[in-house]
N, C-alpha and C positions, 0 to 999 in steps of 0.2 A: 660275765662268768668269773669267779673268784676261786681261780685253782694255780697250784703250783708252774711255774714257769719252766718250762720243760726244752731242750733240744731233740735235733731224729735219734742223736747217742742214748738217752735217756738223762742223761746229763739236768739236775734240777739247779736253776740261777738263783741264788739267793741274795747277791752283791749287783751293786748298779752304781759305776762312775760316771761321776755326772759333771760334763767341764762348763763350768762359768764363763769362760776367755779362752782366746785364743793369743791374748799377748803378753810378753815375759819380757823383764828388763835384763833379764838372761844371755846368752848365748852359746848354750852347751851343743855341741856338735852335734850329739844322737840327740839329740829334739827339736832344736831352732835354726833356720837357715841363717846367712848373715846377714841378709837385708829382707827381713822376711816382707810379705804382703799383709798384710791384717783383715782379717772379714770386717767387710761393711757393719754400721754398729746394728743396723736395720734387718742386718741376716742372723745377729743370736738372738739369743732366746732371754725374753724379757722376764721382770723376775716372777711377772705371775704364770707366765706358760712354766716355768723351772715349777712350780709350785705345783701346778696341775701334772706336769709329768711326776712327778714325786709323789705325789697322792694316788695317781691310778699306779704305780711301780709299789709302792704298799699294801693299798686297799684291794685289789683287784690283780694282782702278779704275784703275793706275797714275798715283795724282797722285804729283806729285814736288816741289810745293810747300805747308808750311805754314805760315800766318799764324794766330796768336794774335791775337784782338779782344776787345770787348766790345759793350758799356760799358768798365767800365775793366778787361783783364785783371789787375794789379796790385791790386785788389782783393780778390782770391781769395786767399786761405789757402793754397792746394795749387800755386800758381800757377807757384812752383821746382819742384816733385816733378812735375806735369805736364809741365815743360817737359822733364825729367829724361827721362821714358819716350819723350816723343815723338822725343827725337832717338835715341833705339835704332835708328830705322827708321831712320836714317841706313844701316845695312849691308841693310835690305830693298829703296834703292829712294827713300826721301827724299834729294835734294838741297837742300833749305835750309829751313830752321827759323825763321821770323822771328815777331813781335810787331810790333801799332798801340798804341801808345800815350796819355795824354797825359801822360808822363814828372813828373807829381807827386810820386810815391812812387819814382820812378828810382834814386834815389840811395840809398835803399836796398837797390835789387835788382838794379843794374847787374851786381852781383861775382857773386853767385849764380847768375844767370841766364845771364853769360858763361858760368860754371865747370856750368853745366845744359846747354851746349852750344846757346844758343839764337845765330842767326848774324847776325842785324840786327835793325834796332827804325828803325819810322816813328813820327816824336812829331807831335801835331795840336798844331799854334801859328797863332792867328787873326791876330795882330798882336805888333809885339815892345815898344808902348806900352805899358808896367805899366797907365795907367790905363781905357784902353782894352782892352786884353787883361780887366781885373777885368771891365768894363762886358760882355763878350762872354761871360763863361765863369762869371761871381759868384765867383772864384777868382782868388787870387794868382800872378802872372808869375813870381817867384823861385825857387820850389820846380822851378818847369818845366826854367828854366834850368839851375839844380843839376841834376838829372836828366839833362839834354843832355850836359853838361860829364862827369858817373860814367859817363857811355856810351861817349863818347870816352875816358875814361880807361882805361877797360878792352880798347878795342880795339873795339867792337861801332859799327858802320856804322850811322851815323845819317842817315834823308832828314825831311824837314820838311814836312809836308804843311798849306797855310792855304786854306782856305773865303773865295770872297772875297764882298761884299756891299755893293751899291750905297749910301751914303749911313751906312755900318757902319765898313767899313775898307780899302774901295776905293784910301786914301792909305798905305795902309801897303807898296803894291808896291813904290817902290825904297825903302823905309828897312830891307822884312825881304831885300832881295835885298843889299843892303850887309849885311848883319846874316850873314846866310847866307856869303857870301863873306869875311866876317873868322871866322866860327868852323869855313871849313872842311866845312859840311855845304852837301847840295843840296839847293836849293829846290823845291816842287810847287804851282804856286797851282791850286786845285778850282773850276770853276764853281757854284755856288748849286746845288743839283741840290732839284727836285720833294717831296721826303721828309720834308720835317718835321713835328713832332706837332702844331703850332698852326697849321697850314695859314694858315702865313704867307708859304710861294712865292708869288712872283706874277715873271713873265720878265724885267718892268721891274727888278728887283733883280739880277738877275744881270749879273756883270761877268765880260762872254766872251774870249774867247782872243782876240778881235781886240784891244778895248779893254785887255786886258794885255800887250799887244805894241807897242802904240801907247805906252804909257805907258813902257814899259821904252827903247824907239826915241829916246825924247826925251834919254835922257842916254845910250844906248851902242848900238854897231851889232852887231846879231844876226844869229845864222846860224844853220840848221834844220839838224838833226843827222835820219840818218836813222831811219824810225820802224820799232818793232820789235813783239813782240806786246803790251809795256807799255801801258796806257791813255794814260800822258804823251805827249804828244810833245814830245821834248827840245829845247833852243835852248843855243845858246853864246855868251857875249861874246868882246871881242876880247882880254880879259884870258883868255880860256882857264876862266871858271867856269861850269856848267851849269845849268840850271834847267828847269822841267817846268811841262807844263798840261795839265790833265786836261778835253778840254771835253764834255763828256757833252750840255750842251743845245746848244751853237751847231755841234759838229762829234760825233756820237755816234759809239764806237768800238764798235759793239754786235757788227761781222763780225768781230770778230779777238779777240772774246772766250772765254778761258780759263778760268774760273774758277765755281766754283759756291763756297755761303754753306749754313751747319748755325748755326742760332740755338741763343742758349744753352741754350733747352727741346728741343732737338734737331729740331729745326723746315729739312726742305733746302727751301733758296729757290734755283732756277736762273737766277736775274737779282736782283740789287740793286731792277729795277724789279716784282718776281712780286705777284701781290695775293694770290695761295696760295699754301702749299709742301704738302709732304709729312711729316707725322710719324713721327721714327722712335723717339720714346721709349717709345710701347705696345709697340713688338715688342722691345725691349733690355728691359724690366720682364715681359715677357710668354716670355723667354728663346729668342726668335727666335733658327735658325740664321742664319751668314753669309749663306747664299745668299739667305733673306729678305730681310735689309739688304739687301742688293748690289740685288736686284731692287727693293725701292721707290727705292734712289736714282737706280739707270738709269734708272726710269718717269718721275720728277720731270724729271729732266734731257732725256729723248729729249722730253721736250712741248715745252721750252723754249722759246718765242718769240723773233721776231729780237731783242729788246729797245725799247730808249726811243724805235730811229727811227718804230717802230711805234705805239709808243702814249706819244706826246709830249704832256706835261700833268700836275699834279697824280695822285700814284697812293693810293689809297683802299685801304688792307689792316689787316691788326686787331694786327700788329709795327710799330712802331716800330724808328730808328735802332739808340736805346740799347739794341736785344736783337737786334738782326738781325747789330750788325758790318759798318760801313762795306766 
């Protein structure tokens, strides 16, 4: 059956992140533990089942957007030859082909992955502080940068997406929004969101869309752009450069959400905030037809809860960040 992808809300999915890895050379607090575990290699999802779910999430689900994640997609080995197949569906029914980043290894896959027909990349940059950015990720700022710079060189549409965190790098709002507006990309500051593996959330850390608004207010006068199905809601200065806020705890975007998440072990999550998904690696090793897939992902998704406005608080599930794919 080849109908729109629906929840009980009525809610239609037209986005599907889809994480490659579950490992990052990272270690950002709200994503990766400090010594994390790694799935066995034998529990992701190899690149032709990645292929088959992508094809029945187009053909047969009508999404028409996909995003590459992780951990760190660029990690992967196959990570051009993936990108390579997925934009086939470009003539089934896909409209855009993107990647999340965190632009380490960019610069070596900028050219590849342009000429793989992938059509944006969002990079995660916490701060544009070398030594702070080390302090926040245990990883150096330069390579990021190279990375950002091979993206632009090639044509591929960079947005910038930073996690903000009270007492962390709360000071870093106008030096990366200056920072953003000299290289040309657009900013997204993320409110602290619930999720991380050291259940080190707590609400007092979060720095909300008001308090980012306040701070930016201080040096330039803003204007609200208006808001579309994207989680951001965009702001303009009067210089004409854009910038985004995603505020998931202080204003949740749960009713105008699109999008459903397939973990690397093939795992559908129909919210960012699910404490369960649905497995669909048994039935891909178990040589399930289509229609089997199709029907456990509709099930996942038709349960779907309204999301975070519903169940606001620390969420308790057995995925982590680094394998679910922001």
């Amino acid at each position: 059956m080849n109908s729109e992808l629906k929840d009980q809300h009525g809610r239609v999915k037209r986005k599907l992140r889809l994480s490659l890895t579950d490992r990052c050379q990272f270690r950002c607090q709200y994503c990766m533990p400090e010594t994390p575990k790694w799935l066995p290699r034998d529990s992701i999802l190899r690149q032709e089942e990645i292929v088959r779910i992508a094809t029945l999430a187009v053909t047969q689900l009508r999404i028409t957007h996909i995003r590459l994640t992780g951990g760190e997609p660029l990690l992967r080995k196959d990570v051009v030859e993936i990108t390579a197949e997925l934009a086939k569906l470009k003539s089934q029914g896909l409209e855009k082909l993107s990647m999340t980043s965190n632009a380490a290894r960019l610069d070596d896959f900028a050219v590849p992955l342009k000429a793989a027909g992938l059509d944006d990349i969002n990079i995660s940059l916490d701060a544009i502080d070398a030594d702070l950015f080390q302090t926040l990720t245990k990883a150096p700022l330069q390579p990021v940068l190279n990375g950002i710079a091979a993206a632009k060189k090639v044509g591929l549409p960079v947005k910038v997406n930073a996690v903000l965190m009270k007492g962390q790098n709360q000071d870093q709002i106008l030096p990366m929004l200056e920072w953003a507006a000299a290289e040309g990309v657009e900013l997204r500051f993320i409110e602290f969101m619930p999720l991380d593996s050291g259940h080190q959330w707590d609400e007092s850390l979060v720095v909300t869309e008001t308090e980012i608004l306040n701070a930016v207010s201080e040096k330039y006068d803003i204007k609200v752009l208006p808001k579309g199905h994207e989680p951001a809601t965009r702001y303009q200065l009067e210089s004409g450069q854009t910038f985004g806020i995603i505020p998931t705890i202080s204003h949740a975007f749960c009713g105008s959400c699109d999008r459903i998440r397939i973990t690397a072990k093939g795992t559908v999550f129909a919210c960012l905030f699910s404490q369960t998904g649905t497995e669909l690696l048994p039935l891909l090793r178990e040589n399930a037809d289509d229609e089997a897939l199709a029907k456990a992902i509709r099930g996942d998704i038709w349960n779907k809860h309204r999301g975070y406005i519903d169940h606001p608080g620390y969420v308790e599930r057995p995925v982590t960040m680094h394998a679910m794919g922001g």
